[in-house]
DRENDRENLUM-89156 format. One record per atom (N, C-alpha, C): residue in three letters; x, y, z. Coordinates in steps of 0.2 Angstrom, whole numbers, plus 2048, in hexadecimal, padded with zeros to 3 digits. Layout:
% DRENDRENLUM-89156
ALAXYZ;...
//
This chain:
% DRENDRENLUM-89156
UNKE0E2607AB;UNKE0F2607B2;UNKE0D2677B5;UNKE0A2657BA;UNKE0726D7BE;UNKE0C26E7C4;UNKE102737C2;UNKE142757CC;UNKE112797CF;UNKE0E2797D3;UNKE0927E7DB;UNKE0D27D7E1;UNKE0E2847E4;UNKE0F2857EA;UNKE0B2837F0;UNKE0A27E7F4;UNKE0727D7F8;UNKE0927E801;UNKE0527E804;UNKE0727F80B;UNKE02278812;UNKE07277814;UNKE0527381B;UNKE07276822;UNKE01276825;UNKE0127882D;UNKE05272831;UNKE0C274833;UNKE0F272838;UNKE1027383F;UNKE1326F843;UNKE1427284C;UNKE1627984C;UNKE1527B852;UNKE17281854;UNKE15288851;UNKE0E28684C;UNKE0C28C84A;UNKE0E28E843;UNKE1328A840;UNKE1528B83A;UNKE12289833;UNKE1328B82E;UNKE0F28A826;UNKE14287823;UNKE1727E821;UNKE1E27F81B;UNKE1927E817;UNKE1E281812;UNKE1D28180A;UNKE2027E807;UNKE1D27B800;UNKE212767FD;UNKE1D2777F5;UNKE202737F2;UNKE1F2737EB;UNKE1B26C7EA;UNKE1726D7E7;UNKE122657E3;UNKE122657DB;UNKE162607D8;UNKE162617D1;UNKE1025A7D1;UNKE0B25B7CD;UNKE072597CB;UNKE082557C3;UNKE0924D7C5;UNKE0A24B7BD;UNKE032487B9;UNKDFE2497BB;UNKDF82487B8;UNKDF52407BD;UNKDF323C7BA;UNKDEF2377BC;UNKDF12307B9;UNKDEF22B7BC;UNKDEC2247B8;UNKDE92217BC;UNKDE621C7B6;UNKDE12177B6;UNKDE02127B9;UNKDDF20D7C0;UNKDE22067C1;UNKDDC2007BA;UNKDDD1FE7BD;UNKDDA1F67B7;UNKDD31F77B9;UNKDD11FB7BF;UNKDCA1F97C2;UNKDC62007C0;UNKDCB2057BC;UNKDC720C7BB;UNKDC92117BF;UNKDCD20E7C7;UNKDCD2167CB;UNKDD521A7C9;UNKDD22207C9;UNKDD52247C8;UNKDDE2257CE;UNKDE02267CC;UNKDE72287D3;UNKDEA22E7D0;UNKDEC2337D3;UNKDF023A7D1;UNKDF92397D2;UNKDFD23B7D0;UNKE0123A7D0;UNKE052427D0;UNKE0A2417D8;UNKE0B2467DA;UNKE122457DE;UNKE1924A7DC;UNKE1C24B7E0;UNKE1D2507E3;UNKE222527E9;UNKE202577ED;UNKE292597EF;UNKE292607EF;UNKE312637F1;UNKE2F2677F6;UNKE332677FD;UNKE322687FF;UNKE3726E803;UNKE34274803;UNKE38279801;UNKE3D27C809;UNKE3A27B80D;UNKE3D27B815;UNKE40282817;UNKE36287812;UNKE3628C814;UNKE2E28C817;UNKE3029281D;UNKE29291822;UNKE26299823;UNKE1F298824;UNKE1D29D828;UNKE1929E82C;UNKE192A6830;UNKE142A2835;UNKE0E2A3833;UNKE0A29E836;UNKE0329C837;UNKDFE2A3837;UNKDFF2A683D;UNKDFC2AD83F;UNKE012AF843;UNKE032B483D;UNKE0A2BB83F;UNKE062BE844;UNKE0A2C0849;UNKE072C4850;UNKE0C2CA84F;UNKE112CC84C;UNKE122D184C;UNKE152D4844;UNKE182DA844;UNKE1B2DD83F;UNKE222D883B;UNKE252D583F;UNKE2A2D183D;UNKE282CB83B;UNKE222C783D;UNKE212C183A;UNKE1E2C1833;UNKE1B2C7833;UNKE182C982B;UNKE1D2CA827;UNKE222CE82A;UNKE282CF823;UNKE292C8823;UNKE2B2C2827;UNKE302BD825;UNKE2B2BA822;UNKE232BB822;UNKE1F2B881E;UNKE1F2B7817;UNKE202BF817;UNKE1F2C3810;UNKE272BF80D;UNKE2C2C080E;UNKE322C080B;UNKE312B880A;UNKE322B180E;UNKE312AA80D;UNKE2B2A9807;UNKE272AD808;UNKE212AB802;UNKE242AD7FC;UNKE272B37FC;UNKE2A2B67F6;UNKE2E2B17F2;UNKE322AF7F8;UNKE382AA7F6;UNKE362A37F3;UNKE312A17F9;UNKE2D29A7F3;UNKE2B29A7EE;UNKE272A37EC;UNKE252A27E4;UNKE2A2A17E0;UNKE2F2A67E2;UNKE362A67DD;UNKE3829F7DC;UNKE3829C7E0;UNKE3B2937DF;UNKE362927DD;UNKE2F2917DC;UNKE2B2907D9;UNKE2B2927D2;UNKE2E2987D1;UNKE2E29B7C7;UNKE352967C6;UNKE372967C9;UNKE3D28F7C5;UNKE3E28A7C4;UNKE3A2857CA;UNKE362817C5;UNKE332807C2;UNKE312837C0;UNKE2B2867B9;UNKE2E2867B5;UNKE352897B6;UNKE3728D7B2;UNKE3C2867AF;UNKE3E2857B1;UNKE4227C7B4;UNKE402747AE;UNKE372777B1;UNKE352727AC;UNKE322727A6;UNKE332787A4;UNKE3227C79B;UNKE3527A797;UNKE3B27C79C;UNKE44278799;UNKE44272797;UNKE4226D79C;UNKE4226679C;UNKE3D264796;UNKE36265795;UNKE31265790;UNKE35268788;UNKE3726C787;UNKE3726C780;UNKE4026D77F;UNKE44268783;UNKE4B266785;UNKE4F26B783;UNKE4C26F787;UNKE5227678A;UNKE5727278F;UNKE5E27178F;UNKE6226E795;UNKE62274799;UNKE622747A1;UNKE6727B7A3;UNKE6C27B7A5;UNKE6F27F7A4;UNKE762807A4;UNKE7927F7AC;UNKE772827AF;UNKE772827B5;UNKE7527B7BA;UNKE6F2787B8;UNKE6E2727BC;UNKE7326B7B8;UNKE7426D7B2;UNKE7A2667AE;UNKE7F2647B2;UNKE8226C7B8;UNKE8926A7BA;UNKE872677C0;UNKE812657C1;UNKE802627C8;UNKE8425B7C9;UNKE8425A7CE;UNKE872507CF;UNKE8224D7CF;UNKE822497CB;UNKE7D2427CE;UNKE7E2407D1;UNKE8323C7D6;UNKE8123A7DD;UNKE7E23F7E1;UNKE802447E2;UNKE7D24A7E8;UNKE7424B7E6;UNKE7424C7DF;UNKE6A2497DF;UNKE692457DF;UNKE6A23E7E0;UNKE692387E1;UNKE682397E9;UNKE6E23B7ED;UNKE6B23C7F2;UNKE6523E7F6;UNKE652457F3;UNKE612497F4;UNKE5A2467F4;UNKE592437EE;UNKE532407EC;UNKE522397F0;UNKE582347F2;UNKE572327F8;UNKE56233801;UNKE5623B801;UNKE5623C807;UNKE4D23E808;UNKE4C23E802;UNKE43244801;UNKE4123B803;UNKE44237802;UNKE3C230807;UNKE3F22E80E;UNKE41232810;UNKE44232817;UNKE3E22E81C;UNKE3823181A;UNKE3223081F;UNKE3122881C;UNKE3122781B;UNKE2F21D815;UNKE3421B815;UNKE3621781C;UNKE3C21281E;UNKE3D20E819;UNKE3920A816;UNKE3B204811;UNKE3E20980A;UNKE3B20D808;UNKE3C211802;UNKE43213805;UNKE44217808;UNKE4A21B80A;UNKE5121680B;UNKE4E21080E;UNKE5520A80E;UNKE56209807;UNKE5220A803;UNKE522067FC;UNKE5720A7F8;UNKE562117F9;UNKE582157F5;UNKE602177F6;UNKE602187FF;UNKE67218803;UNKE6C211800;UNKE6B20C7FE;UNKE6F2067FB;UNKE6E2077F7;UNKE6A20A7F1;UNKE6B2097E9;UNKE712117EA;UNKE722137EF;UNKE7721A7EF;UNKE7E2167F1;UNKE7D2127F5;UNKE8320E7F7;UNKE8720C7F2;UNKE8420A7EC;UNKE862067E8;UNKE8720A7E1;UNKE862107E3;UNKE842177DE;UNKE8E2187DF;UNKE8E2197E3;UNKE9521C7E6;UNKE9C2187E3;UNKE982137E4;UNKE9F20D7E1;UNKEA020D7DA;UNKE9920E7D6;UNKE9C20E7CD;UNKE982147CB;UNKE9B21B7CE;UNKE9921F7CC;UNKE9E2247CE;UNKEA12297CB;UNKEA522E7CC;UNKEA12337D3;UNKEA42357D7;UNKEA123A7DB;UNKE9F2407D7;UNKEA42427D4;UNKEA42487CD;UNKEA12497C6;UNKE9F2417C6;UNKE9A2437C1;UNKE922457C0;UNKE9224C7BC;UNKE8D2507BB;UNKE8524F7B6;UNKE822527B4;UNKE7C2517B1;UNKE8024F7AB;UNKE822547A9;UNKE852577A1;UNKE8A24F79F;UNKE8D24B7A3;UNKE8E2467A0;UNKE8B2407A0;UNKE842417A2;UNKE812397A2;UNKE7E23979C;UNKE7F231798;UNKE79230793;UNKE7922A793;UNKE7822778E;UNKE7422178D;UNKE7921B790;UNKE7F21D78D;UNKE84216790;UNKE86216799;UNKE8421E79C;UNKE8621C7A2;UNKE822177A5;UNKE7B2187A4;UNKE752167A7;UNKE7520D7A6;UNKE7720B7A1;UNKE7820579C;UNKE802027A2;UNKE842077A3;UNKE892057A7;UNKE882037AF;UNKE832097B1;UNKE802087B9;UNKE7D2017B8;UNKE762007B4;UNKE771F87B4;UNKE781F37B4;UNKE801F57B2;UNKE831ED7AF;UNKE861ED7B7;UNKE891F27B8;UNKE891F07C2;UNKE861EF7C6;UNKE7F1F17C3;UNKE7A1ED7CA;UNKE7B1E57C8;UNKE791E57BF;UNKE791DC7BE;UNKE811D77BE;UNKE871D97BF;UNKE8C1D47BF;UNKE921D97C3;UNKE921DE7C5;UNKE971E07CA;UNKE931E07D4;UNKE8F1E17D3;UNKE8D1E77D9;UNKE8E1DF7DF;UNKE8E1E07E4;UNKE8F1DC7E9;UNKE8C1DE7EF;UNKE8A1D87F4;UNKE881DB7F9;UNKE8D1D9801;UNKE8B1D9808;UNKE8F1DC80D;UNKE911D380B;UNKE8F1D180B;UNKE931CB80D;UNKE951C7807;UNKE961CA800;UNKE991CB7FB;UNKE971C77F5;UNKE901C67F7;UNKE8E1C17F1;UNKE8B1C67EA;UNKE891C47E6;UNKE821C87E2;UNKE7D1CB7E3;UNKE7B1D07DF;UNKE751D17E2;UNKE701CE7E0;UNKE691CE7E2;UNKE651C67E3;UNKE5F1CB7DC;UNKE5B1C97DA;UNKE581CB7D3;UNKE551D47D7;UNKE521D07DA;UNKE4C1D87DF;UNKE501DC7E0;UNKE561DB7E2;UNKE5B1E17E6;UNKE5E1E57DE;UNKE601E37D8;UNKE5F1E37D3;UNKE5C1EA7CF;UNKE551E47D1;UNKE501E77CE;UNKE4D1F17D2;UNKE4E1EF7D9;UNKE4C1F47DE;UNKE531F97DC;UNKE581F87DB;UNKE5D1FE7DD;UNKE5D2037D4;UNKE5C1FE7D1;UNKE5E2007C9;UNKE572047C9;UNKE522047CC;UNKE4C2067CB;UNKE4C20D7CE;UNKE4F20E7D5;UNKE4F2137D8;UNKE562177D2;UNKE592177D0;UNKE5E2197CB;UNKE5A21B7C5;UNKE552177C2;UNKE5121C7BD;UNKE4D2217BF;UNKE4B21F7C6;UNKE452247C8;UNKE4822C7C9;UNKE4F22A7C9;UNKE522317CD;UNKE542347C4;UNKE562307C0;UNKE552337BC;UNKE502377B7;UNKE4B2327B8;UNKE422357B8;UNKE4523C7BB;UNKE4423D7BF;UNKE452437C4;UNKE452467C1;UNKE4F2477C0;UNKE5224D7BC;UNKE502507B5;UNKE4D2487B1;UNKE4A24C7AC;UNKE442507AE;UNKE402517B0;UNKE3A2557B4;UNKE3B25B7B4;UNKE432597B9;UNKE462617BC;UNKE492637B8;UNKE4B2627B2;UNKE502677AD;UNKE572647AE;UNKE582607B2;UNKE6125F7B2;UNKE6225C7AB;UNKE5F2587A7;UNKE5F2557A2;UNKE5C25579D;UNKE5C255797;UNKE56257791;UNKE5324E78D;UNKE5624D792;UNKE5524478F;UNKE53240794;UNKE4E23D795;UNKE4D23779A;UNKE50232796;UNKE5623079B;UNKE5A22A79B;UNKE5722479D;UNKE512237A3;UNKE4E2217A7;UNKE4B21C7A0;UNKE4921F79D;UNKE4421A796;UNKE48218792;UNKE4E218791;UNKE5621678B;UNKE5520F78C;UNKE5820C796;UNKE5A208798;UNKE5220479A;UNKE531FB797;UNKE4E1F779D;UNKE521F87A3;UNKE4B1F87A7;UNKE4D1F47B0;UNKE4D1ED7AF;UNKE4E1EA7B5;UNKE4F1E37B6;UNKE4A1E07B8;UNKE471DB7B5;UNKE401D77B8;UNKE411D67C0;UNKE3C1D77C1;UNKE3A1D77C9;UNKE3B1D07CA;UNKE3B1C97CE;UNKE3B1C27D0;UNKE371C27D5;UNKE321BE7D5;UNKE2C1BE7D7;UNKE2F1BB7E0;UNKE2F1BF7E3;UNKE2F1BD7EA;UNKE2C1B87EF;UNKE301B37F3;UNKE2A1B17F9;UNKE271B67FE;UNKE211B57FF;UNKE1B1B9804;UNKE1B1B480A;UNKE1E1B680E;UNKE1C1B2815;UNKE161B5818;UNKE131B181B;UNKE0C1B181D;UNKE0B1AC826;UNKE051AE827;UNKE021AA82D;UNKDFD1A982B;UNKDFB1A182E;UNKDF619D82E;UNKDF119E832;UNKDEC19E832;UNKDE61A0837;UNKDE819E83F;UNKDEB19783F;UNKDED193846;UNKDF4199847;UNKDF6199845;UNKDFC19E844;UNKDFA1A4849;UNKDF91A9844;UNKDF51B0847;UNKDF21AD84F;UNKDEE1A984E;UNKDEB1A9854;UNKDEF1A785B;UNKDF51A3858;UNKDFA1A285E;UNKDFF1A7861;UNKDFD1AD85C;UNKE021B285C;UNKDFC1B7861;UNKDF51B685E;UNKDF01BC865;UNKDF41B886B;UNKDF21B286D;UNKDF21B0873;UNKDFB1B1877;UNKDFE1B2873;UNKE071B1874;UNKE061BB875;UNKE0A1B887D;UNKE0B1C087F;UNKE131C487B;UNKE111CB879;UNKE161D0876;UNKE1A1D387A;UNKE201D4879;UNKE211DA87F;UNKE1F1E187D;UNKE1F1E3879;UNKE191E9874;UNKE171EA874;UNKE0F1ED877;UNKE091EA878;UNKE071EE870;UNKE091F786E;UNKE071F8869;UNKE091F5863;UNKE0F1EF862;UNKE111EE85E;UNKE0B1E885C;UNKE0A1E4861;UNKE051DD861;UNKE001E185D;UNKDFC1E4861;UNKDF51E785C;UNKDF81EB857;UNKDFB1ED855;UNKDFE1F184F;UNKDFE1EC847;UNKE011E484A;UNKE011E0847;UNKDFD1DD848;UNKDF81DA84A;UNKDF31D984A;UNKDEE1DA845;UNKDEC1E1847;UNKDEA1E5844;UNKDEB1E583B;UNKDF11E5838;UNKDF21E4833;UNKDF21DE82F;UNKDF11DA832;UNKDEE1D2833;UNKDE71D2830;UNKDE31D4832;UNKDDD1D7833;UNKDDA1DA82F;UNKDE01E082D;UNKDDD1E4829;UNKDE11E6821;UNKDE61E3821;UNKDEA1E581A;UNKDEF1E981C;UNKDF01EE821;UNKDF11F581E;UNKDF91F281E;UNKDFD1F781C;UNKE051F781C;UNKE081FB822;UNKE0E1F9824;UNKE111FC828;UNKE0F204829;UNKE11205825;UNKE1220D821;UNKE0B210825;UNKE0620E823;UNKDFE20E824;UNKDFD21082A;UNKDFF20982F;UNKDFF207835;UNKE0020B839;UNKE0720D837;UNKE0B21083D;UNKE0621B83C;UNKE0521B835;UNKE03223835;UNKDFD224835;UNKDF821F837;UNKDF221F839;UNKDF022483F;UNKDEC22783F;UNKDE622D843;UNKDE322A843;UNKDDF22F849;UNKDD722D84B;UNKDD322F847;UNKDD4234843;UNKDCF239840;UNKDCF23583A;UNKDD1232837;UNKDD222A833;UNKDCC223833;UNKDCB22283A;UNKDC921D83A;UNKDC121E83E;UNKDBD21C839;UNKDB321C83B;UNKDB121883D;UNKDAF21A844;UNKDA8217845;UNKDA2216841;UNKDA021383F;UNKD9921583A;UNKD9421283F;UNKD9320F844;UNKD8D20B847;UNKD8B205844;UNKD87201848;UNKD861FB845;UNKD8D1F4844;UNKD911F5849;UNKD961F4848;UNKD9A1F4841;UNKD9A1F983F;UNKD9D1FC839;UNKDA2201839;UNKDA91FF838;UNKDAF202838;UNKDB3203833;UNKDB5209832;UNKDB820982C;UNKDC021082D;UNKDC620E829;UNKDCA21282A;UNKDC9217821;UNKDCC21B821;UNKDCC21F81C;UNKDD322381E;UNKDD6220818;UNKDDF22581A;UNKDE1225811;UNKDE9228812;UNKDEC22880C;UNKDF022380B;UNKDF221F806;UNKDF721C805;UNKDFE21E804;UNKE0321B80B;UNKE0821F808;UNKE0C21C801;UNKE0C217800;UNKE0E2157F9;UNKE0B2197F4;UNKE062167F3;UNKE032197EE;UNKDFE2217ED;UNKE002247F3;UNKDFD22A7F5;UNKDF422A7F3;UNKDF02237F3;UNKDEC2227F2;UNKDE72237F6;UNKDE12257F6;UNKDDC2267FC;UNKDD721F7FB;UNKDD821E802;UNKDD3215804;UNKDCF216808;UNKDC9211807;UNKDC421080D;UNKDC320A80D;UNKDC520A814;UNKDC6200813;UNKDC3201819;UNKDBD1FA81A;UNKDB61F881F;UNKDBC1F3824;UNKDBD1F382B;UNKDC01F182F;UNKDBC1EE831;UNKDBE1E7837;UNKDB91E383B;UNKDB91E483F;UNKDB51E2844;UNKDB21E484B;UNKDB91E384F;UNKDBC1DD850;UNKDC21DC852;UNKDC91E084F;UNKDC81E1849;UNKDCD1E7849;UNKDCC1EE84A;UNKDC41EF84B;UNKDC61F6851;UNKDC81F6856;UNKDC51F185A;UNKDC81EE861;UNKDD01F2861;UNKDD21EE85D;UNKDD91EE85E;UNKDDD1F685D;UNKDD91FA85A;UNKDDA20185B;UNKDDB207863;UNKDD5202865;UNKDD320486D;UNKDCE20886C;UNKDD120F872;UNKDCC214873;UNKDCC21D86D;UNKDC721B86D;UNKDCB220867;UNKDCC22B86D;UNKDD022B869;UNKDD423286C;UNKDD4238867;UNKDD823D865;UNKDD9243864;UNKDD824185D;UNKDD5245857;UNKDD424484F;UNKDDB24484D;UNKDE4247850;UNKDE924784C;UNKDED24584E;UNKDEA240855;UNKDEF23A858;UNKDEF233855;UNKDF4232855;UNKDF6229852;UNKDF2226857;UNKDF1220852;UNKDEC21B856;UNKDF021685A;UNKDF6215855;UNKDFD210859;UNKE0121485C;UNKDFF218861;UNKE0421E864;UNKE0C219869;UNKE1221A865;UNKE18218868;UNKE1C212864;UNKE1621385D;UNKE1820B859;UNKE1D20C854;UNKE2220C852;UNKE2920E851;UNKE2C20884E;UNKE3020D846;UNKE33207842;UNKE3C205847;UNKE3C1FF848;UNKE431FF84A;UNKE441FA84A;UNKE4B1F784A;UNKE4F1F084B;UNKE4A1ED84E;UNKE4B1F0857;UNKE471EE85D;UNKE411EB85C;UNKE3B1ED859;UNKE351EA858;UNKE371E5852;UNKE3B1E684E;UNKE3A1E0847;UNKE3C1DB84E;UNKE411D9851;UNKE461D5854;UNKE3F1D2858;UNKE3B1D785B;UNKE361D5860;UNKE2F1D185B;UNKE2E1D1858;UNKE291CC853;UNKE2E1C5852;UNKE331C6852;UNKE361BF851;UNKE371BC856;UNKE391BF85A;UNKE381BC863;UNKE301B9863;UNKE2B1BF862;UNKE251BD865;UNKE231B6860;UNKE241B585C;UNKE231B2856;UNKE241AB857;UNKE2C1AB85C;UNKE2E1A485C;UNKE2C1A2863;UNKE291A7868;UNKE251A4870;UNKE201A286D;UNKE1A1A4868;UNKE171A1864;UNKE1519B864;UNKE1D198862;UNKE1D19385D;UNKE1E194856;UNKE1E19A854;UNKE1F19884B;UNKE2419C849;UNKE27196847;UNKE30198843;UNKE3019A83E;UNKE2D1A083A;UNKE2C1A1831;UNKE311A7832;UNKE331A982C;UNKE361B482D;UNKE311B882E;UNKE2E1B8834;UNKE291BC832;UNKE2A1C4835;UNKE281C8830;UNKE2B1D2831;UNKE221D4830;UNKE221DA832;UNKE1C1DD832;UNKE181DD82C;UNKE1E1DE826;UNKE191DF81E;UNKE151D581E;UNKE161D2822;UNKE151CA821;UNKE0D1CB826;UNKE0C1D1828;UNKE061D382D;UNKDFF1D1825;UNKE051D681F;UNKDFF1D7819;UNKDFE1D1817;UNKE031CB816;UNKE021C7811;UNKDFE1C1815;UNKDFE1C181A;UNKDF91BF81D;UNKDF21BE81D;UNKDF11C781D;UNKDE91CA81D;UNKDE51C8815;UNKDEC1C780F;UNKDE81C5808;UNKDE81BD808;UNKDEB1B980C;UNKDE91B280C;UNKDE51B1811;UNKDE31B3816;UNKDDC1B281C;UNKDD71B3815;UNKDD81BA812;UNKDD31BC80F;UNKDCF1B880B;UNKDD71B4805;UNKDD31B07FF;UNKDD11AA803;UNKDD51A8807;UNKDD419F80B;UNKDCD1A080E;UNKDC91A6810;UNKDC41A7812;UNKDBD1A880B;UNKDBF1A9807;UNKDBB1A9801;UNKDB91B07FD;UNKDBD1B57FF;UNKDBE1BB7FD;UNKDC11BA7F4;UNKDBF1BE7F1;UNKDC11BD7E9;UNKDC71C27E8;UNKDC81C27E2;UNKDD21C57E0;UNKDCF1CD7E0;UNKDC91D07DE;UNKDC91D57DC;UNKDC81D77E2;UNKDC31D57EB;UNKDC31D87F0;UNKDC81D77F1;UNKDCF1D47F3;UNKDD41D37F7;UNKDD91D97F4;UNKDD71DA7EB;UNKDDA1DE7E8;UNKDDA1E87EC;UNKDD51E87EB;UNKDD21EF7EE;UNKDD31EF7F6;UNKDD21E97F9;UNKDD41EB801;UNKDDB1ED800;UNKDE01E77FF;UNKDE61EC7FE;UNKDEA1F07FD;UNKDE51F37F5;UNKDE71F97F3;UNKDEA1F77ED;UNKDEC1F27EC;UNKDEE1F17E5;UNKDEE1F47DE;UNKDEF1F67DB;UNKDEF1F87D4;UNKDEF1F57CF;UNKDF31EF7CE;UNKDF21E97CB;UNKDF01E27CF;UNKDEA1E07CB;UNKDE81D97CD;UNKDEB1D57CC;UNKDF21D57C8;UNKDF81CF7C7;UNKDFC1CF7CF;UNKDFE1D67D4;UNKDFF1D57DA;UNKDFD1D27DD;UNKDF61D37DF;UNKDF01CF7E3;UNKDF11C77E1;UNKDF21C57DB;UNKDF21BF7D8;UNKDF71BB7DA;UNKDFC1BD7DC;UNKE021B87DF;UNKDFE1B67E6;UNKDFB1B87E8;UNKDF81B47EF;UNKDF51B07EC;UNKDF11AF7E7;UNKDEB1A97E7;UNKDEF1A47E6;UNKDF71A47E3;UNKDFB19E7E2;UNKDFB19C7E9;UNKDFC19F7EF;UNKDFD19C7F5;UNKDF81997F7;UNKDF31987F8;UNKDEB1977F8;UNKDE81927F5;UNKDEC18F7EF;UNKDEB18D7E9;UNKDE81867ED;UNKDE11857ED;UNKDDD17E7F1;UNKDDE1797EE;UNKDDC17A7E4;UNKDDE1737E1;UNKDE71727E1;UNKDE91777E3;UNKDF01737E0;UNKDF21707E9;UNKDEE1707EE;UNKDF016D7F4;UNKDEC1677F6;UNKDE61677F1;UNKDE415F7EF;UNKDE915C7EB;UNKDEC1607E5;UNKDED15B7E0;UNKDF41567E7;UNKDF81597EB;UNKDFD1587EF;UNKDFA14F7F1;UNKDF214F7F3;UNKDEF1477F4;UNKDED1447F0;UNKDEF1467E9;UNKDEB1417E3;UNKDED1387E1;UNKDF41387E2;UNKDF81347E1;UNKDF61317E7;UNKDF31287E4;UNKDF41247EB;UNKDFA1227EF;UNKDFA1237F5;UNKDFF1207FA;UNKE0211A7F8;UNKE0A1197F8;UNKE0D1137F7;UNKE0E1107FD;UNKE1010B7FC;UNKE12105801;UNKE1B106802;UNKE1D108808;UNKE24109807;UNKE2610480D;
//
């Protein structure tokens, strides 16, 4: 693993600094490369261009002090690699880094809900006071038997496979972490299976569907084309809402294309857009302005697709991530193959992409008329 000090230009003139631990690369199924990086973020600044003698000290001094954190994680993960424990990071609490590592996806509403109720439930079968120095294989062994036969949810049932699966996941990851970081000389994380995932239903819209949803007025106006737009185009929330102008090409010849990173998968895309999903961008504006300016994750909007949904006319659950699962059944029902539908989305496994062809699935919605008609 590589740790580099790096810096990002923020508002007001300032540089923050932060740490990039680099864990090498992989391969998807198709050959493309993906890097694999996580990031600390130190919430030490400097200024951009010091104007005077005191801006350069406090420059000099903050830079000093990121490299010093800097030689410690190094120095952190030396420890960790040839299972030096440290003394000092073992007395830590696991809940308070669990936290901690839950508050770094703050910015990733789905991720950060996920991680804030796998802590909810962190709390109830786990000691506040227990430290590094006493986890090993049997706690972890114990945390899952909570998640699979004790754990409950608000209105006191079980928890359902996925929820399971998501929480107990976010629990090894954190422990991944600490081994990285030194807290621990053992990945625990690899001792314990996780719980199989349960293949979820994908709510989706049907062509007549979407189309009753153009014509049916929003109260939102950026929320309609936002959704729309993803309809159209694949992208994810996440996507959607962090989209710039400096992002999306005109090429000419009615040729559009967006070029962004994935927040998931911190992945770089170049996905061809269609003529009416530029439209639906507008006018284009400043290179580091959002394209959706005002579009915003909240109850109020989820609430307002289900309103808009059902003046529509269509009664399904439908949430924004249901804008994507749409966009891979127009795409197959229109005669696009698994591996484009694969790459428009961004997939990494074509086993993902594959759960849609089951929706799709033509012969098995003949086979529904095989059987002649009785006489009843």
């Amino acid at each position: 693993m590589k740790i580099s000090l790096k810096e990002k230009k923020i508002k007001n003139n300032k540089v923050s600094l932060y740490l990039e631990f680099y864990k090498g690369s992989s391969t998807d199924t198709v050959g493309k490369r993906n890097h694999i990086r996580e990031f600390e973020y130190l919430q030490i600044y400097l200024h951009e261009n010091p104007k005077n003698i005191v801006e350069r000290k406090e420059n000099k001094e903050n830079l000093e002090l990121a490299q010093n954190i800097l030689a410690i994680r190094k120095s952190e993960h030396v420890q960790g690699k040839f299972g030096i424990k440290s003394s000092t990071k073992s007395k830590k609490q696991f809940l308070e880094y669990f936290e901690e590592k839950a508050n770094e996806k703050e910015n990733s509403v789905k991720n950060y809900g996920v991680w804030t109720s796998a802590l909810h439930h962190l709390k109830i079968c786990v000691s506040p006071n227990l430290i590094f120095d006493e986890i090993d294989e049997d706690f972890v062994k114990k945390v899952r038997y909570y998640f699979d036969v004790k754990a409950r949810t608000k209105s006191n049932l079980p928890l359902s496979t996925n929820s399971k699966y998501s929480y107990f996941n976010k629990v090894k990851a954190c422990l991944r972490s600490a081994f990285d970081d030194g807290f621990v000389s053992v990945n625990y994380a690899a001792k314990v299976k996780a719980f199989e995932q349960a293949e979820s239903q994908r709510e989706y819209l049907i062509f007549k569907e979407l189309q009753a949803l153009i014509d049916t007025d929003c109260k939102y106006d950026v929320l309609k084309r936002a959704f729309i737009f993803s309809c159209l185009s694949g992208l994810r929330w996440s996507d959607v809402n962090t989209l710039i102008w400096s992002e999306v090409r005109d090429e000419g010849d009615d040729l559009f294309r967006v070029n962004f990173r994935q927040e998931k998968t911190d992945a770089v895309e170049y996905l061809y857009i269609s003529k009416q999903a530029r439209e639906l961008l507008g006018e284009r504006r400043t290179p580091n302005e959002r394209v959706f300016t005002g579009l915003k994750y909240s109850a109020v909007y989820n609430n307002e697709i289900v309103r808009w949904c059902n003046r529509a006319g269509v009664f399904k659950h439908i949430t924004f991530h249901s804008a994507r699962h749409t966009n891979a059944v127009l795409l197959l029902e229109n005669g696009a193959d698994l591996y484009t539908v694969q790459k428009r989305l961004g997939h990494k496994e074509i086993k993902t992409t594959a759960i849609y062809a089951k929706i799709v699935d033509e012969k098995m919605r003949e086979s529904a008329y095989i059987i002649p008609e009785f006489k009843f």
